[in-house]
C-alpha positions as CSV (number, residue, x, y, z in Angstrom):
1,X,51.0,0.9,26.0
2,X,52.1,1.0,29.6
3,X,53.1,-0.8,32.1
4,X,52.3,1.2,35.8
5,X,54.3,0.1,39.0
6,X,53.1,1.3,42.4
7,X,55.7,1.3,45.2
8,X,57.8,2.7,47.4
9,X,61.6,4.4,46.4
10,X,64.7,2.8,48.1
11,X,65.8,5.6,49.9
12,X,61.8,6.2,51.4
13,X,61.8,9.5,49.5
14,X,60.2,8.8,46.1
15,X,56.5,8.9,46.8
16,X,55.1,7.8,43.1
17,X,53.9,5.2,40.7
18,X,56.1,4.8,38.3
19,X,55.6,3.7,34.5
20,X,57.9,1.3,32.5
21,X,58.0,0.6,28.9
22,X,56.2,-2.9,27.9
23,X,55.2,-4.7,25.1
24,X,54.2,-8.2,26.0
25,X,50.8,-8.6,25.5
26,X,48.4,-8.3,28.8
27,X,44.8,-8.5,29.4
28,X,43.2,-5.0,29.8
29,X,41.9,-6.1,33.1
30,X,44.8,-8.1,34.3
31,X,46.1,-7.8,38.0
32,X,49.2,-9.1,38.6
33,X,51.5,-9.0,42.3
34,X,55.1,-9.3,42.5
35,X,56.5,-10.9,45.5
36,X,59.1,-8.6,48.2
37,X,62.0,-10.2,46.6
38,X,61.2,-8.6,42.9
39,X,60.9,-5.1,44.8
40,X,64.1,-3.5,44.1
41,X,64.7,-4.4,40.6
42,X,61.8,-3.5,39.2
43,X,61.4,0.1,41.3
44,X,64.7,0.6,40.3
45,X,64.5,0.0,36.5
46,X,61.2,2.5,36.9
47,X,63.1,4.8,38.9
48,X,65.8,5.1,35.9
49,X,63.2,5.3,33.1
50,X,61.8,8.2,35.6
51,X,65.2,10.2,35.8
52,X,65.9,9.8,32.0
53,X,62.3,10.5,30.9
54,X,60.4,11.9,33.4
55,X,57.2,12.7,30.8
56,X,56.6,9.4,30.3
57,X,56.1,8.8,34.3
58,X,52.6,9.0,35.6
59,X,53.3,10.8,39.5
60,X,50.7,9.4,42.0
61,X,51.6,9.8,45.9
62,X,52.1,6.3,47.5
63,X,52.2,7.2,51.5
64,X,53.0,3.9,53.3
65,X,55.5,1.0,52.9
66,X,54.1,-1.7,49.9
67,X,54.9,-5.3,50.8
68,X,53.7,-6.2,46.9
69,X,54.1,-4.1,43.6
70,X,51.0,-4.2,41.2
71,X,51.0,-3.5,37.9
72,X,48.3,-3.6,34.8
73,X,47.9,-2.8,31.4
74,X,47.0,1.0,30.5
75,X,46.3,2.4,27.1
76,X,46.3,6.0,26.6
77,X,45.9,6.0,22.3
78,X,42.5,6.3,21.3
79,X,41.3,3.8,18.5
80,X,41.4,4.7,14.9
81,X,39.7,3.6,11.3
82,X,41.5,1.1,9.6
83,X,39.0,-0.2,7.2
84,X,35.5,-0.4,5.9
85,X,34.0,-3.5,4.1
86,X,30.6,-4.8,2.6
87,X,28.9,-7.2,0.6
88,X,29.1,-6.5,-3.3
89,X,26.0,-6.1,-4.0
90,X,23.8,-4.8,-5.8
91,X,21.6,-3.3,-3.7
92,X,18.6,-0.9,-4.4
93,X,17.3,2.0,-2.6
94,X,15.5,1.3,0.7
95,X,17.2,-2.1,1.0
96,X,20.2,-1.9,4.1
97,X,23.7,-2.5,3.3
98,X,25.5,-4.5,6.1
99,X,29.1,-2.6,6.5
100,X,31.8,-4.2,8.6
101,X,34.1,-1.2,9.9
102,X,37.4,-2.4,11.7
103,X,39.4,-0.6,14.3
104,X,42.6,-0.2,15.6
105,X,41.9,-1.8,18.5
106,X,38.5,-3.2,20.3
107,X,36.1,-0.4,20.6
108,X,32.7,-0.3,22.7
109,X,29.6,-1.2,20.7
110,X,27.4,1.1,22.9
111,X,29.9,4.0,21.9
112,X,31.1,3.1,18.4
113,X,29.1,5.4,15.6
114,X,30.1,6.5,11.5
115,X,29.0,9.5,10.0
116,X,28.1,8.4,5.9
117,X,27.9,11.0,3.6
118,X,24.6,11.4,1.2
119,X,22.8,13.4,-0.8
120,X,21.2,14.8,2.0
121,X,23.8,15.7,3.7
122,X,25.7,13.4,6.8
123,X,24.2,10.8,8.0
124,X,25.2,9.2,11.3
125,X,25.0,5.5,11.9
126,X,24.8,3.3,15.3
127,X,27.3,0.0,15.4
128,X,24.4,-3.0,15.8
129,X,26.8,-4.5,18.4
130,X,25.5,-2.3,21.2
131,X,26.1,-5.0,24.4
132,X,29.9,-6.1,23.4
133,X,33.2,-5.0,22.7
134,X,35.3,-5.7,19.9
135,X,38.0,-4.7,17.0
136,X,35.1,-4.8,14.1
137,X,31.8,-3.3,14.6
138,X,28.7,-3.3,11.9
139,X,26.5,-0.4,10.7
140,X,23.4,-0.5,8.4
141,X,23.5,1.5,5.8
142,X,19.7,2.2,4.2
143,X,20.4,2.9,0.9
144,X,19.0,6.5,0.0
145,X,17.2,7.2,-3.2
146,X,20.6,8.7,-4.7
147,X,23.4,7.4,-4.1
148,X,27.3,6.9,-5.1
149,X,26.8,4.1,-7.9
150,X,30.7,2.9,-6.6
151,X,30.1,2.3,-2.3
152,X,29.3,4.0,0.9
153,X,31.7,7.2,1.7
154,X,32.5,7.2,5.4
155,X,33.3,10.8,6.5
156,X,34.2,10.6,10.3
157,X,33.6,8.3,13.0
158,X,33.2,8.2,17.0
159,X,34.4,5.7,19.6
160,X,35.4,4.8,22.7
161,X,38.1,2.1,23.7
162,X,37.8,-0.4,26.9
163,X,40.4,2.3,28.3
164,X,37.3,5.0,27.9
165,X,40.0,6.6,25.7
166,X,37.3,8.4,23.4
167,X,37.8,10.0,20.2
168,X,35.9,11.7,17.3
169,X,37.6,12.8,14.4
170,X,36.7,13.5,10.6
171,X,38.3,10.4,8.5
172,X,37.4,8.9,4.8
173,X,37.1,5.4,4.2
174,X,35.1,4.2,1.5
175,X,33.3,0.9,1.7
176,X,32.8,-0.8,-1.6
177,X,29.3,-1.8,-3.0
178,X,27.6,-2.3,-6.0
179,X,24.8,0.7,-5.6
180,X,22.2,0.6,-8.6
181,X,22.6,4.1,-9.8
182,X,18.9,4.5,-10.7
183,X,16.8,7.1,-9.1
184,X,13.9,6.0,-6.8
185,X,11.6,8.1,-8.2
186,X,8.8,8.2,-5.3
187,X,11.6,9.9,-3.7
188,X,10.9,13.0,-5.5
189,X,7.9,13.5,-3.5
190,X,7.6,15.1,0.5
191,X,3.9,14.6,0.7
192,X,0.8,14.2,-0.5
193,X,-3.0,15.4,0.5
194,X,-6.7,15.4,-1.0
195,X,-9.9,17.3,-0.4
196,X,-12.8,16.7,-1.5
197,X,-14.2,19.8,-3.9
198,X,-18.3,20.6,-4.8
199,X,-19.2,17.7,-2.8
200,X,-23.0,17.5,-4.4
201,X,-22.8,19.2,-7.7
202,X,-19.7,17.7,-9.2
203,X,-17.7,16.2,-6.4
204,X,-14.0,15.6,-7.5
205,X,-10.7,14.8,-5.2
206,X,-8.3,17.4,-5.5
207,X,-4.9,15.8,-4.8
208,X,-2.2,17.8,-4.6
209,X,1.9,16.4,-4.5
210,X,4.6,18.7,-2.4
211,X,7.9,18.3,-4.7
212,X,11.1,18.4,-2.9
213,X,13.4,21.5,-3.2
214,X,16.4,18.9,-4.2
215,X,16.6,18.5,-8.1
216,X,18.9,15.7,-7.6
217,X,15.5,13.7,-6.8
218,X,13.3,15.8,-9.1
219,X,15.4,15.8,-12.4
220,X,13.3,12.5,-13.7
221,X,10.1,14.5,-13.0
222,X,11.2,17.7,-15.0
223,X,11.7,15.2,-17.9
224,X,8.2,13.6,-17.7
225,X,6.4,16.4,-18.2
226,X,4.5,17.5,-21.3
227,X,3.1,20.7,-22.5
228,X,-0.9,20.8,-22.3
229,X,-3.1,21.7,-25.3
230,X,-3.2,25.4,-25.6
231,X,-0.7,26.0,-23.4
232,X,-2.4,26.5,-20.1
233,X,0.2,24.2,-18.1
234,X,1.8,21.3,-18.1
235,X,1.1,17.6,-17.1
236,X,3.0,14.8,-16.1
237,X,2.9,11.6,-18.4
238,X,4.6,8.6,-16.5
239,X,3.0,9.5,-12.9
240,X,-1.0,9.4,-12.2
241,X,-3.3,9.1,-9.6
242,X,-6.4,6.6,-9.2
243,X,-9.5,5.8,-6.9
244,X,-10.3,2.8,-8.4
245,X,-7.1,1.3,-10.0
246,X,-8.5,1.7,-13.4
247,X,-9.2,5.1,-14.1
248,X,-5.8,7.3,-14.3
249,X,-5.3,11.2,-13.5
250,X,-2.0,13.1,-14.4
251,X,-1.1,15.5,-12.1
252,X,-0.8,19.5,-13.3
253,X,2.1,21.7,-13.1
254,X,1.0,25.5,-13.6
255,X,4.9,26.3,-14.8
256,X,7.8,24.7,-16.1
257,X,9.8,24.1,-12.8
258,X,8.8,21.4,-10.8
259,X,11.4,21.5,-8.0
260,X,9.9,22.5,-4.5
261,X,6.2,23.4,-6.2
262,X,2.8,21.4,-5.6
263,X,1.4,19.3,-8.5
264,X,-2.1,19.1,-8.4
265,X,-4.5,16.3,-9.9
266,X,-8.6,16.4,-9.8
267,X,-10.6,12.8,-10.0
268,X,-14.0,13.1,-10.7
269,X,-16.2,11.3,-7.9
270,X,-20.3,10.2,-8.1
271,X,-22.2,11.7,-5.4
272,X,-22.4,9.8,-2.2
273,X,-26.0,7.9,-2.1
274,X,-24.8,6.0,0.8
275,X,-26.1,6.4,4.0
276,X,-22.5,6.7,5.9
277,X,-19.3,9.5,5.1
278,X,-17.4,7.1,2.5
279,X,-13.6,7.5,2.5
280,X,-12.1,8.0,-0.9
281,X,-8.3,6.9,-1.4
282,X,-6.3,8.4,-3.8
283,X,-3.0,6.3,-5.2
284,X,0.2,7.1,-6.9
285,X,1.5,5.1,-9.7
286,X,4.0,5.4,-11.8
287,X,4.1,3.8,-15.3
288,X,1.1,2.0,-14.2
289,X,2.0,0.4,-11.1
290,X,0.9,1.7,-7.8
291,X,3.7,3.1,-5.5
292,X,3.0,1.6,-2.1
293,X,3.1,3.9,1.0
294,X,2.0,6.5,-1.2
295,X,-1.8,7.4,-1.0
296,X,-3.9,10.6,0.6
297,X,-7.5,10.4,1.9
298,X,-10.4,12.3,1.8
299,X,-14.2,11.7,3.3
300,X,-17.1,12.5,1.3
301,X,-20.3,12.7,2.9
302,X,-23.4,11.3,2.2
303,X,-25.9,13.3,0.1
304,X,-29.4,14.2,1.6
305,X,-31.7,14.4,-1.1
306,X,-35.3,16.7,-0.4
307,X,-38.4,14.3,-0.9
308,X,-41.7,15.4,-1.0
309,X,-42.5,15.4,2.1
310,X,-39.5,17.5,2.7
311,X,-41.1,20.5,0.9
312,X,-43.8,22.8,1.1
313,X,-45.0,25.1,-2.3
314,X,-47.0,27.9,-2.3
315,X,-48.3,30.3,-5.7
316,X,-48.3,34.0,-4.5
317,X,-50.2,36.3,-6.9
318,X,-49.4,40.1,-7.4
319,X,-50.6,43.3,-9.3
320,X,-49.1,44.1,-12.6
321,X,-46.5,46.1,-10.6
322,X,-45.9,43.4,-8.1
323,X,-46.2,45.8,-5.2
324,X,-49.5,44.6,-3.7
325,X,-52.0,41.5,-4.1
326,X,-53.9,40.7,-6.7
327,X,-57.4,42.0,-6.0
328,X,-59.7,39.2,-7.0
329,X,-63.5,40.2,-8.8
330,X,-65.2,38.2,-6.7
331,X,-65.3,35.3,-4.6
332,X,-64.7,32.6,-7.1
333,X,-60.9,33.7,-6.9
334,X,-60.8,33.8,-10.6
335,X,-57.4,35.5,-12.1
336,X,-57.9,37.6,-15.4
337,X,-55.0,37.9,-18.2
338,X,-55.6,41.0,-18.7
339,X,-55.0,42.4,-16.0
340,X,-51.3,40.9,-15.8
341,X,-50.8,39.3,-13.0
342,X,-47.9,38.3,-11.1
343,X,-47.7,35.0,-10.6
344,X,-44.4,33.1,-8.9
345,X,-43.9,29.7,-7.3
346,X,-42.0,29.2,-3.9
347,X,-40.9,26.9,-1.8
348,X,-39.9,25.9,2.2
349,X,-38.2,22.9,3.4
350,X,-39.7,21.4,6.3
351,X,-35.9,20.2,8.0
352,X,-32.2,20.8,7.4
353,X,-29.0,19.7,6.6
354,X,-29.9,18.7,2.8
355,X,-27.5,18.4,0.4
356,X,-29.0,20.9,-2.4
357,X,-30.4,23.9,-0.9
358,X,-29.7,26.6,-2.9
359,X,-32.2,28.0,-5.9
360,X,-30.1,27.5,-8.5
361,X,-29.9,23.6,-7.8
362,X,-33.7,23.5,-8.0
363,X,-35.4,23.1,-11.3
364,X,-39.2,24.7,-12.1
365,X,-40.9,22.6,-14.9
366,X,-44.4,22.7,-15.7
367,X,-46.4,19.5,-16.9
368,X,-48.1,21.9,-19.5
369,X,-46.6,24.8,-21.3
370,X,-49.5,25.1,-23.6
371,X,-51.2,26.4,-20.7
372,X,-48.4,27.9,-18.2
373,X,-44.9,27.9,-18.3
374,X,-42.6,28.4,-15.3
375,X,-39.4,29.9,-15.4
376,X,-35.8,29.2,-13.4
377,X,-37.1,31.6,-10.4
378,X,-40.2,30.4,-10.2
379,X,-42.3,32.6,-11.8
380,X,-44.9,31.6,-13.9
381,X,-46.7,32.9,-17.1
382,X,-49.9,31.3,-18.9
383,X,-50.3,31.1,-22.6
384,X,-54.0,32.1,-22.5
385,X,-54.7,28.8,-23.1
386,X,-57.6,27.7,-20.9
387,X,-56.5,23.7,-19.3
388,X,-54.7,23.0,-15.9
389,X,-50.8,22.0,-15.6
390,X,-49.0,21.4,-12.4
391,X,-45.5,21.7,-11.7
392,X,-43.6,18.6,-10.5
């Protein structure tokens, strides 16, 4: 602390402002004015602090005759840590811990920041107490998903006094609090996604789960999994996935290591007979219990089934060789065995944008294979037997 005169010298050569030594305690704004009688004993007192230590004098030009000398508080030492407090505890991940840092003298709110150190790396905090000034200042800490079982570990701070006197510097403090030392688990995970897969044959959501790359959250996981039946990968056994909140998935691993890979979990669906897309939601849960904030979405579309009048059939009939028509005897249009025909079955949809399009996901049947049987591509052989049989 200084005290900072402005004035004139005695002999009208000594053009400065001169400091002197004080330690009675003065507002930081506080103006104060000596009357002309005071002049020469205090200029001269600063004068002599001046000739016997001249570093300690700030030199600022005064030009003209003062009939008053001023003076006013100025600090030139930039605040420091002196401690770091919080509540006991305990306190769980995702909850905030209050902590009250103290300085070495009032600091600006607006200015004042911590730097804590986690798992993650630093983590810089802002003091709540943005709009005021003062010696204490609080931060909220959010508690991370792994943490120091013992308290908060401050690393380094910023500041700036009411003097503007700013400083940044590395400095440990620790503030105590009862951390529960259990992982949160859900932390293990960096995202999640679904797709819907064979949206009309056998629809399923494929969920997949990003791991993080930091085994300090992934260590649990690692430990939960099992080895699957014939070796073909592994499976998790505490964490599942669910559509409905009663039918549970475990999610597959294709190796052993789990940190920064993608699990991967399929939930069979039923076909959409709706009219409108229907969004599926798949959940996390862990030992049964749904973690909240953790879900991925997928829409499946409606299915749009082929009636009747969606399709047209037609019989084509070909020579033995199936290179030309089938030359009938006569005009009765009658078709002899012997002469082994050709016969198929096609179709042609009348429209598009149907769900199952595609020949394999249409099925020939015939009402009467005594007389005429009909195979998967539509062609069709009689028995000899003489009747009628359609095919549905």
């Amino acid at each position: 602390m200084k005290i900072f005169f402005i004035g004139k010298g005695i002999n009208n050569t000594l053009k400065a402002d001169l400091a002197y030594d004080k330690t009675e305690a003065l507002t930081p704004d506080l103006r104060k004015t000596l009357v002309r009688g005071n002049w020469s004993s205090y200029e001269q007192r600063a004068y002599n602090l001046y000739r016997s230590s001249p570093s300690t004098v700030q030199m600022i030009p005064s030009y003209k005759r003062i009939t008053a000398i001023k003076y006013w508080l100025i600090d030139q030492t930039p605040p420091s840590l002196e401690s770091a407090s919080a509540p006991e505890g305990p306190f769980q991940p995702g909850e905030d811990i209050p902590i009250v840092v103290t300085f070495s003298e009032p600091v600006m709110g607006s200015t004042a920041k911590i730097t804590v150190d986690t798992v993650d790396g630093p983590l810089t905090l802002s003091a709540q107490e943005t709009d005021s000034k003062g010696k204490t200042m609080t931060f909220l800490y959010p508690v991370q998903p792994v943490n120091n079982a013992t308290g908060v570990k401050i690393i380094g701070f910023h500041a700036e006094d009411i003097f503007r006197n700013r400083v940044q510097k590395n400095q440990e403090l620790v503030a105590s609090a009862r951390i529960e030392p259990s992982v949160y688990r859900p932390a293990a995970f960096t995202g999640m996604s679904a797709k819907i897969e064979s949206l009309y044959t056998d629809p399923a959501l494929e969920v997949s789960l990003s791991v993080s790359s930091n085994e300090a959250y992934t260590t649990w996981l690692a430990a939960d999994m099992k080895e699957m039946e014939g070796g073909s990968g592994f499976q998790t056994q505490s964490l599942t996935v669910s559509v409905d909140g009663k039918n549970f998935y475990p999610f597959i691993a294709q190796g052993e290591t789990v940190t920064g890979q993608n699990l991967t979990a399929r939930v069979p669906l039923e076909i959409n007979t709706d009219s409108e897309t229907v969004t599926r939601v798949a959940e996390l849960y862990l030992d049964g219990n749904v973690v909240l904030g953790r879900y991925a979405t997928a829409d499946q579309a409606p299915a749009k089934f082929i009636t009747a009048g969606d399709m047209e059939v037609s019989l084509s009939f070909k020579q033995a060789d199936g290179s030309t028509d089938y030359e009938y005897a006569d005009e009765s249009h009658t078709i002899y065995l012997q002469d082994n025909p050709k016969i198929a079955a096609s179709y042609q949809l009348k429209g598009d944008g149907f769900s199952f399009t595609g020949a394999d996901q249409l099925v020939w049947s015939s009402s009467d294979e005594t007389v005429a049987q009909i195979a998967a591509d539509g062609s069709i052989t009689p028995t000899g037997k003489a009747g009628k049989c359609t095919s549905p």
